[in-house]
Backbone bond lengths (Angstrom), bond angles and torsions (degrees), N, CA, C in turn:
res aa  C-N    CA-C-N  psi(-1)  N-CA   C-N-CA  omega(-1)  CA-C   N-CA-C  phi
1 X - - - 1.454 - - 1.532 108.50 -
2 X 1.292 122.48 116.88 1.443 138.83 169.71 1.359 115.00 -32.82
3 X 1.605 155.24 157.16 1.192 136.75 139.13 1.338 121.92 -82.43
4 X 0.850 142.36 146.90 1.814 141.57 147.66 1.389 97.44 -14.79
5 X 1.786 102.33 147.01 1.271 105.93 155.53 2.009 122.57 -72.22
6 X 1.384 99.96 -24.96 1.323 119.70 172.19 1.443 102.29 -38.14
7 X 1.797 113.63 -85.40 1.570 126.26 165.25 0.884 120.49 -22.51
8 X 1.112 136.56 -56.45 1.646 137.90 -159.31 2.032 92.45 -97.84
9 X 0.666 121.52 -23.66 1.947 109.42 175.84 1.392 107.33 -87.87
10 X 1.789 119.83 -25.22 1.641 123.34 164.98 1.074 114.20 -56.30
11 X 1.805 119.58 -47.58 1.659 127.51 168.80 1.291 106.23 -51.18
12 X 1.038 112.24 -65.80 1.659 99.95 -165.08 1.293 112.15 -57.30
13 X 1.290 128.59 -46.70 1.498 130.63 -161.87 1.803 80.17 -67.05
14 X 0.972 140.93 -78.10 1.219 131.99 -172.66 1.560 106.62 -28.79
15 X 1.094 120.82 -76.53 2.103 125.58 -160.20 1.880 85.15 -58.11
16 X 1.152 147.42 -4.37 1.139 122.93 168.43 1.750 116.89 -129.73
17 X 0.967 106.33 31.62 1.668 109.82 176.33 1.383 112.13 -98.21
18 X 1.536 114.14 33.40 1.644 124.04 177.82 1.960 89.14 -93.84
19 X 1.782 111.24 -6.75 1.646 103.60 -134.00 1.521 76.97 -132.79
20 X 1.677 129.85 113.93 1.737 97.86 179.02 1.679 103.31 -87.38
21 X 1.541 123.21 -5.94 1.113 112.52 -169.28 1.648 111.02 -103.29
22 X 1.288 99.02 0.22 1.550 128.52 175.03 1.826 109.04 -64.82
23 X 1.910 92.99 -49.79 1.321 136.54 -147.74 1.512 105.78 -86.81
24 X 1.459 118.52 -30.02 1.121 141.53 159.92 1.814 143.15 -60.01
25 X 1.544 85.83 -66.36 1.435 95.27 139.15 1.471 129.07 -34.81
26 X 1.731 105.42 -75.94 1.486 93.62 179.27 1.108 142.22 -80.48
27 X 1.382 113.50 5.70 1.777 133.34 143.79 1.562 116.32 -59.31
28 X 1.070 113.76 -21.61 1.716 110.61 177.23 1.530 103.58 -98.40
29 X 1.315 134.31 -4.76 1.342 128.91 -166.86 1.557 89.82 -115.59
30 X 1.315 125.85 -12.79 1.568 131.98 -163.25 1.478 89.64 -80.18
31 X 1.833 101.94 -57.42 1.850 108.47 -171.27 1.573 116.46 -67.80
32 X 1.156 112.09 -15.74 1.718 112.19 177.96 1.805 97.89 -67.85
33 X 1.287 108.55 -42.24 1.409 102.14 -159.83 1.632 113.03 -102.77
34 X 1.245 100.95 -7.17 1.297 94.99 167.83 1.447 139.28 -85.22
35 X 1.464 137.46 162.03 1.563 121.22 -168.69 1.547 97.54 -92.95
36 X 1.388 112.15 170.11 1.379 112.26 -166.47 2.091 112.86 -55.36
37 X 1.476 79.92 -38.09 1.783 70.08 -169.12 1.498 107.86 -92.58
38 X 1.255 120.11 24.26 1.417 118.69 167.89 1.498 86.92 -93.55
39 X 1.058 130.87 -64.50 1.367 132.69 -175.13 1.332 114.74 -34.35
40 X 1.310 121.22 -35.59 1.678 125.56 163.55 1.377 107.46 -74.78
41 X 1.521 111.30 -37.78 1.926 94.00 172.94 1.645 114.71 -45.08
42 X 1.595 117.55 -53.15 0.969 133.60 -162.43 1.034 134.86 -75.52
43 X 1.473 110.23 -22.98 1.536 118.95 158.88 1.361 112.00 -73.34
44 X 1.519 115.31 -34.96 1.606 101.03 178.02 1.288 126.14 -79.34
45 X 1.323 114.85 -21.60 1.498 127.61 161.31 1.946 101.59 -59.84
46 X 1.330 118.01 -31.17 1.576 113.94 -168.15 1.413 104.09 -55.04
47 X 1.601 94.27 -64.90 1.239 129.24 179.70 1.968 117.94 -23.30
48 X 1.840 94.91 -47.69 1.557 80.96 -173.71 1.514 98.10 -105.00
49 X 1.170 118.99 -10.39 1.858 130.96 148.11 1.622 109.36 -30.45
50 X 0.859 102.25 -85.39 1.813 109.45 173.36 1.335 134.60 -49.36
51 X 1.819 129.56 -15.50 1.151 135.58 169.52 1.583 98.98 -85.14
52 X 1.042 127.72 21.87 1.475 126.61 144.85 1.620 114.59 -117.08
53 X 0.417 107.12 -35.23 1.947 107.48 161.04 1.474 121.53 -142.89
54 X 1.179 91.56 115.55 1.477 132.89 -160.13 1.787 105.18 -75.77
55 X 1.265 82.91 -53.53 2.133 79.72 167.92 1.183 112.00 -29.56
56 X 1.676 105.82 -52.21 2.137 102.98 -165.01 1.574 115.64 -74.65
57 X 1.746 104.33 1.73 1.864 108.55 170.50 1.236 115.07 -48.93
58 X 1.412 130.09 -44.23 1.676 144.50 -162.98 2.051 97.71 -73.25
59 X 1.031 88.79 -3.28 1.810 83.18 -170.82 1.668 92.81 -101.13
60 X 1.338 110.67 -33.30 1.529 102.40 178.64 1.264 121.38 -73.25
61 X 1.410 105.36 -27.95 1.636 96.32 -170.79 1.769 98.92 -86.57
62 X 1.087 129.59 -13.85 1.258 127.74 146.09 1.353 132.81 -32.65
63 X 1.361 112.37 -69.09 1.481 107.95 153.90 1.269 161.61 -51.55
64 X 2.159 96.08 -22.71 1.149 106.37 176.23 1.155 111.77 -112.71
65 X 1.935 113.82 53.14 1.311 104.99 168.15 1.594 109.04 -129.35
């Protein structure tokens, strides 16, 4: 059984958020491929993702401009 593209771009953004410019990157390759309302999964998952490390904030407001 396949995963979501959702799943598998949550993993990654996770295995690389030691890196915010690492972390960044693969947030912009996550939104090319994702469908619109995965893209709303994922920001709201970012959202409570990031009030524990604060470094990866600068990647969101990146995206949502």
């Amino acid at each position: 059984m396949s995963r979501s593209m959702y799943s598998y771009s949550k993993s990654i953004l996770e295995r690389v958020s030691f890196d915010p410019l690492l972390f960044c990157k693969e947030l912009e390759k996550a939104i090319k491929v994702l469908l619109p309302y995965e893209i709303d999964q994922l920001m709201n998952w970012l959202t409570k993702y990031t009030e524990e490390k604060p470094e990866l904030k600068q990647c969101l407001i990146n995206i949502n401009q």
